[in-house]
PyMOL commands that place a pseudoatom at each C-alpha (Angstrom):
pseudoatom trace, name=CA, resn=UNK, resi=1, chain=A, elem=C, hetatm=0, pos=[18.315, 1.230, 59.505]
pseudoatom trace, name=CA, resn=UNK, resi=2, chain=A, elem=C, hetatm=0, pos=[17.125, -1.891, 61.690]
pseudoatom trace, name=CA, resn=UNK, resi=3, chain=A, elem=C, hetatm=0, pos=[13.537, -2.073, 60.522]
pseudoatom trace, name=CA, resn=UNK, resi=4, chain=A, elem=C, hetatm=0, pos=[14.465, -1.321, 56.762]
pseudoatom trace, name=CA, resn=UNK, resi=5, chain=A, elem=C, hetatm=0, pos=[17.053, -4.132, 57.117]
pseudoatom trace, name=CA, resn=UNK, resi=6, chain=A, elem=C, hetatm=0, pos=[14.504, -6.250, 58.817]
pseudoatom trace, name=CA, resn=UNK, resi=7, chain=A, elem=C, hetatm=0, pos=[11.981, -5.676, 56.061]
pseudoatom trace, name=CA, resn=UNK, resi=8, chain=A, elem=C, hetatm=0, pos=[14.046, -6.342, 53.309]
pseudoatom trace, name=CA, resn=UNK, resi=9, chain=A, elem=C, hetatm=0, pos=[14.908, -9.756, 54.967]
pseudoatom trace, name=CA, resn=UNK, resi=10, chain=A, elem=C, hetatm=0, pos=[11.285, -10.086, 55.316]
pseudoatom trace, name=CA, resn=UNK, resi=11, chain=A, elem=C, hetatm=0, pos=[10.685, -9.544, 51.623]
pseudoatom trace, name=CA, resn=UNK, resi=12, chain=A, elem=C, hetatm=0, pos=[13.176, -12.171, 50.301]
pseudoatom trace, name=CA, resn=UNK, resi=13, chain=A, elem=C, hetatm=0, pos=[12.252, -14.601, 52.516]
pseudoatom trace, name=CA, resn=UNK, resi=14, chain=A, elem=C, hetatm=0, pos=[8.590, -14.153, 52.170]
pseudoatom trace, name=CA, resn=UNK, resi=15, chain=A, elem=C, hetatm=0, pos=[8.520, -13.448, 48.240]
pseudoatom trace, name=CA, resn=UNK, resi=16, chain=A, elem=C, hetatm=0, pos=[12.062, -14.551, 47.290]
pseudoatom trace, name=CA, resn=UNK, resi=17, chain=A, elem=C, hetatm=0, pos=[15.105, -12.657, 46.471]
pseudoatom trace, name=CA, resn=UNK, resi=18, chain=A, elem=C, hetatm=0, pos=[14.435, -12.558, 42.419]
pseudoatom trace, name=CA, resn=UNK, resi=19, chain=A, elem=C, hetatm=0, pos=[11.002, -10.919, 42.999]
pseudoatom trace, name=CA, resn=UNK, resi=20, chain=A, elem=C, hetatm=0, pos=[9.563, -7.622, 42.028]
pseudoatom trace, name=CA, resn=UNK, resi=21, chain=A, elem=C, hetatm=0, pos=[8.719, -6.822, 45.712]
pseudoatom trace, name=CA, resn=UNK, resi=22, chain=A, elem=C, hetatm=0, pos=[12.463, -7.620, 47.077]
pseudoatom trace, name=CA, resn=UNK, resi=23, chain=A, elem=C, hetatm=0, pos=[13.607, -5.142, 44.643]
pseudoatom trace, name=CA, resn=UNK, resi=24, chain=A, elem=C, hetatm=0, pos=[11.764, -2.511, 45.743]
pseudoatom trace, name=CA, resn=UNK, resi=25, chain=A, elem=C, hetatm=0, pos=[13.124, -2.835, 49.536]
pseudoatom trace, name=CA, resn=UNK, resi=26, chain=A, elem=C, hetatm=0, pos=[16.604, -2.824, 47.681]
pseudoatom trace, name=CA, resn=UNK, resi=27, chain=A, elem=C, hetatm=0, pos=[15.800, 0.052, 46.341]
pseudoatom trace, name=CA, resn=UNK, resi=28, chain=A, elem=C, hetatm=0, pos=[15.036, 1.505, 49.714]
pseudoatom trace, name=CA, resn=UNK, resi=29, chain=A, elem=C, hetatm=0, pos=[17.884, -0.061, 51.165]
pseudoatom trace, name=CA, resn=UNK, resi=30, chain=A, elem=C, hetatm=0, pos=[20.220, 1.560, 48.233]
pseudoatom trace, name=CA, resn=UNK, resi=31, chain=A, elem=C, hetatm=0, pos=[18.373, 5.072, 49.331]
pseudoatom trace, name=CA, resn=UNK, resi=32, chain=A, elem=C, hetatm=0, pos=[19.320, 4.835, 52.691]
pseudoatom trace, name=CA, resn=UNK, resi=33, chain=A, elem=C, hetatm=0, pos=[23.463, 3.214, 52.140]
pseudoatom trace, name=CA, resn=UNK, resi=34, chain=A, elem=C, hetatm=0, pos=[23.274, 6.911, 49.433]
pseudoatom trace, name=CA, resn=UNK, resi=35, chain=A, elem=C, hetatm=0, pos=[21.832, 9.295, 52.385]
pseudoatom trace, name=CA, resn=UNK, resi=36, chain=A, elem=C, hetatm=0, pos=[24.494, 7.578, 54.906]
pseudoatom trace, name=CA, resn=UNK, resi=37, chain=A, elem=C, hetatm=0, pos=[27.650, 8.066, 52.341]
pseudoatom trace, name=CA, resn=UNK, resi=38, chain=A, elem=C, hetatm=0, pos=[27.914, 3.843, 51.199]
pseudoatom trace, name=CA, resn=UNK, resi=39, chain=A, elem=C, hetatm=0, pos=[27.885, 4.694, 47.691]
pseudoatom trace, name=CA, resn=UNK, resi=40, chain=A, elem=C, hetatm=0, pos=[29.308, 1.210, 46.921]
pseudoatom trace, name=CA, resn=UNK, resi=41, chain=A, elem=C, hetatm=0, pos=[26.971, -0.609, 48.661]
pseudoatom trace, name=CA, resn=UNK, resi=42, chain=A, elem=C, hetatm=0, pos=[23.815, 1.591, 47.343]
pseudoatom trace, name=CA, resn=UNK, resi=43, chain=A, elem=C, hetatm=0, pos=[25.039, 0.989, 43.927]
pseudoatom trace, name=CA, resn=UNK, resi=44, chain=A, elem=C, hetatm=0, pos=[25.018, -2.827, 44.690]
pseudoatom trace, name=CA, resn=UNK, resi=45, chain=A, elem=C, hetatm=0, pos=[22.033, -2.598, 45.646]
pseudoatom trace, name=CA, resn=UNK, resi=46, chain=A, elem=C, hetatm=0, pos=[20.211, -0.490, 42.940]
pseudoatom trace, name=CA, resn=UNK, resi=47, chain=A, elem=C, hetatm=0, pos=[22.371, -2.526, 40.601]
pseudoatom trace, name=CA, resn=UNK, resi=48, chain=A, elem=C, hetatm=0, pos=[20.605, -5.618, 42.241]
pseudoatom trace, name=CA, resn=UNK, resi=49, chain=A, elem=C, hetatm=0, pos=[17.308, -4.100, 41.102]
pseudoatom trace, name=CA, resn=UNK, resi=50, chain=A, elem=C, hetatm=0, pos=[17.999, -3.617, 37.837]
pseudoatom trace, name=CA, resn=UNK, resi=51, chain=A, elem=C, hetatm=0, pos=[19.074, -6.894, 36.976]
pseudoatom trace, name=CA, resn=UNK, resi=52, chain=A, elem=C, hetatm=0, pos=[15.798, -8.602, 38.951]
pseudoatom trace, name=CA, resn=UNK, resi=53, chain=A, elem=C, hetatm=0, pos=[13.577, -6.094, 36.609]
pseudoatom trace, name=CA, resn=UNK, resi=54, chain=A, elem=C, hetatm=0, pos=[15.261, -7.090, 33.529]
pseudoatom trace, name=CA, resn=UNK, resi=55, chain=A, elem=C, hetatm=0, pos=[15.185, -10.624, 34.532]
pseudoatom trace, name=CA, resn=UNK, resi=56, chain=A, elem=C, hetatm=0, pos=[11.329, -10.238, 35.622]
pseudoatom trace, name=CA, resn=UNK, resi=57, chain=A, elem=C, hetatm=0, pos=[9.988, -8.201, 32.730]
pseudoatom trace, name=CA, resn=UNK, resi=58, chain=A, elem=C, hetatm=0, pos=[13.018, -7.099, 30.416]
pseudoatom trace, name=CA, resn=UNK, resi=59, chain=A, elem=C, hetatm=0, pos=[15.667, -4.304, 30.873]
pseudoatom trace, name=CA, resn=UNK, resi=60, chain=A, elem=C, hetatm=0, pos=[13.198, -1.696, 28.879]
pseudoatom trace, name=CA, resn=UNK, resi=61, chain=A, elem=C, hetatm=0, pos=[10.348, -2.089, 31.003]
pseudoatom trace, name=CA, resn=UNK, resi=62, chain=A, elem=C, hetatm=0, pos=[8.925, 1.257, 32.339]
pseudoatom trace, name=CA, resn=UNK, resi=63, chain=A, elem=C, hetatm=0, pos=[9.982, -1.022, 36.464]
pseudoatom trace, name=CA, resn=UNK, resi=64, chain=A, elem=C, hetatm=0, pos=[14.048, 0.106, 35.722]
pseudoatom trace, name=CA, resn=UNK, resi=65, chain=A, elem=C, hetatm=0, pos=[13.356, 3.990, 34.554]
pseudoatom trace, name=CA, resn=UNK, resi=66, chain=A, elem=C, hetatm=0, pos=[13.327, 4.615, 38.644]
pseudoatom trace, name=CA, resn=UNK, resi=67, chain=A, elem=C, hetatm=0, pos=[15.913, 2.501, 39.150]
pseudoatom trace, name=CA, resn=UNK, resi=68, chain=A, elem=C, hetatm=0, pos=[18.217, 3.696, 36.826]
pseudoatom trace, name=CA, resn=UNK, resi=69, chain=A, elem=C, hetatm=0, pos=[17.668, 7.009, 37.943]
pseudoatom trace, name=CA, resn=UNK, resi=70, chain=A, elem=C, hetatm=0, pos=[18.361, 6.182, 41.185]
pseudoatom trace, name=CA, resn=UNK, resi=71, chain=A, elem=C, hetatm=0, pos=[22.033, 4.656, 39.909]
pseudoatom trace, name=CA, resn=UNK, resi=72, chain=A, elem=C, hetatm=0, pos=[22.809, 7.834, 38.366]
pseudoatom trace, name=CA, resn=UNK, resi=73, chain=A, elem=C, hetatm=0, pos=[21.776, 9.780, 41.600]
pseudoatom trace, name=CA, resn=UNK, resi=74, chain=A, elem=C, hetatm=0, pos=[24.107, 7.557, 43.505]
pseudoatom trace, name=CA, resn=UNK, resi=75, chain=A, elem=C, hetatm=0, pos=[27.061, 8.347, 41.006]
pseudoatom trace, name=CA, resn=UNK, resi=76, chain=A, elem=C, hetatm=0, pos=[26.385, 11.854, 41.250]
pseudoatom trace, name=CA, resn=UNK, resi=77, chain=A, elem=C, hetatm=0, pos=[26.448, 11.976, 45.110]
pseudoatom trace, name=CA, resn=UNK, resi=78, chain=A, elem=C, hetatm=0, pos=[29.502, 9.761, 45.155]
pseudoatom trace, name=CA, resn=UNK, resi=79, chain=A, elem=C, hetatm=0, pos=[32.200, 12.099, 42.720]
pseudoatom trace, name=CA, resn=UNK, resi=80, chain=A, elem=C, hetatm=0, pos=[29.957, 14.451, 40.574]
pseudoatom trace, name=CA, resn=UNK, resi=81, chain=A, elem=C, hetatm=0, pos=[33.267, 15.293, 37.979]
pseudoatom trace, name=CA, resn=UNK, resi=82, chain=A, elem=C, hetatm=0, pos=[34.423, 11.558, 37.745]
pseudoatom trace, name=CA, resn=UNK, resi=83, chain=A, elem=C, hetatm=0, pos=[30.921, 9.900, 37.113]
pseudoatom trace, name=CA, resn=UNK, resi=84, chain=A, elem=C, hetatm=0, pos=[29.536, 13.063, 35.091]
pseudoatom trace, name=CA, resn=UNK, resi=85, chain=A, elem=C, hetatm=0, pos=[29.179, 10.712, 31.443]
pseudoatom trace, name=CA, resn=UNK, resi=86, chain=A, elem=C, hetatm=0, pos=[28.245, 8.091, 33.366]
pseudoatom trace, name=CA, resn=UNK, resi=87, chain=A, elem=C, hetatm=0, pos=[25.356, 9.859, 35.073]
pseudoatom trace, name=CA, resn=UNK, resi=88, chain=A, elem=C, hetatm=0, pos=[23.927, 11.874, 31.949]
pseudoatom trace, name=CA, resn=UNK, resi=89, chain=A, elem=C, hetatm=0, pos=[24.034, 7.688, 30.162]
pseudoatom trace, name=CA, resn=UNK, resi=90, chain=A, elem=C, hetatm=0, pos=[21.906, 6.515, 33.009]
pseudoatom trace, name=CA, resn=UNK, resi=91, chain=A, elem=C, hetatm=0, pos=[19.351, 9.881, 32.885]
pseudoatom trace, name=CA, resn=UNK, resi=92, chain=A, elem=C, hetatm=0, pos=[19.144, 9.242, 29.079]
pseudoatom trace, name=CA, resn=UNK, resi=93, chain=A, elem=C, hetatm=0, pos=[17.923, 5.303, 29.644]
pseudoatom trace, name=CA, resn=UNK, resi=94, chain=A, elem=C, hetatm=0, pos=[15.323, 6.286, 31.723]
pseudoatom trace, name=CA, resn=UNK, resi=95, chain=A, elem=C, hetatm=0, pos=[14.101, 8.728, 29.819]
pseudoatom trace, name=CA, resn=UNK, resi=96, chain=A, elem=C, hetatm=0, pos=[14.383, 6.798, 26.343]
pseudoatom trace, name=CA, resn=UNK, resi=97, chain=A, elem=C, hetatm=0, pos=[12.476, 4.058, 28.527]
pseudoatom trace, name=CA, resn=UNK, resi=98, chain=A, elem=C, hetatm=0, pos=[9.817, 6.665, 30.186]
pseudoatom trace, name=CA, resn=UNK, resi=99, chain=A, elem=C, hetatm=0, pos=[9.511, 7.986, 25.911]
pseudoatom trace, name=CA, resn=UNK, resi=100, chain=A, elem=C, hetatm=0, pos=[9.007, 4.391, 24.602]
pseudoatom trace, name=CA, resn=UNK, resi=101, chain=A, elem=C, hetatm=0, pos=[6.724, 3.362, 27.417]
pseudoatom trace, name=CA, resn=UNK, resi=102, chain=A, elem=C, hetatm=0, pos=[4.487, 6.848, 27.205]
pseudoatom trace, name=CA, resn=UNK, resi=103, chain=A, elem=C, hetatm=0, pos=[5.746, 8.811, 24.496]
pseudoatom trace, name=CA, resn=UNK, resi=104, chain=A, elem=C, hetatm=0, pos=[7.198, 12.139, 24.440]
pseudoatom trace, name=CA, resn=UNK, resi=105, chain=A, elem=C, hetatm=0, pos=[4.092, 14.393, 25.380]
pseudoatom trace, name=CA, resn=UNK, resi=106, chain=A, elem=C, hetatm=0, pos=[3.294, 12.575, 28.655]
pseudoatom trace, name=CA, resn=UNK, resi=107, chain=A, elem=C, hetatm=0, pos=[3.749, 14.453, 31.847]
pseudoatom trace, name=CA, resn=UNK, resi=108, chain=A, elem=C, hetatm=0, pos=[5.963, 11.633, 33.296]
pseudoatom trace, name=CA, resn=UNK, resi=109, chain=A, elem=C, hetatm=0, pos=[8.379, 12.203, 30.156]
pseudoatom trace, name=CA, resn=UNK, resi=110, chain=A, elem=C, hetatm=0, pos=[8.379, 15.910, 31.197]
pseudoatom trace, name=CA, resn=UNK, resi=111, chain=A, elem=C, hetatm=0, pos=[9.595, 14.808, 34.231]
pseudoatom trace, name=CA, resn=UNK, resi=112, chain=A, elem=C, hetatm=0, pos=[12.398, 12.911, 33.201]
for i in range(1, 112): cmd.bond("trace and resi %d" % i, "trace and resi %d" % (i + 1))
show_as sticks, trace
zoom trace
């Protein structure tokens, strides 16, 4: 936890805490709080990155599909019955994003 901590204080101070590259070590950040059981403080976190992605670029761009994925994982670890709509809403905006960014027969769409 030290050295993630570390380098996400290393990002924002070397790139600045509304950048594209913080947001990414958020998002690692938000993986680990999920794995340790923090679900409030990973969804902080991944919420963090959403709103620096659709500050950066817009809230569509193909950046947030992760992201937002990522939210709805964290939901779904944290109380699968009481966050079910609100998990199958987050899977559906990434993959409306992934289908406007690539279209509907792209492997990455499969994915989703």
């Amino acid at each position: 936890e030290a050295n993630i901590v570390r380098a996400t204080n290393l990002s924002e101070k070397v790139y600045g805490r509304e950048s594209l590259i913080f947001a990414e070590s958020q998002e690692i950040m938000a993986r680990l709080h999920t794995n340790l059981g923090d679900f409030d403080k990973a969804k902080r976190e991944i919420s963090e990155c959403i709103k620096i992605v659709s500050k950066n670029l817009n809230q569509e761009h193909i950046r947030n599909a992760p992201f937002i994925t990522d939210l709805a994982i964290i939901e779904l670890a944290e109380n699968p019955q009481k966050n079910a709509g609100k998990v199958e809403k987050d899977f559906n905006q990434a993959k409306q994003i992934i289908e406007k960014t690539f279209g509907n027969k792209h492997p990455q769409y499969a994915e989703s």
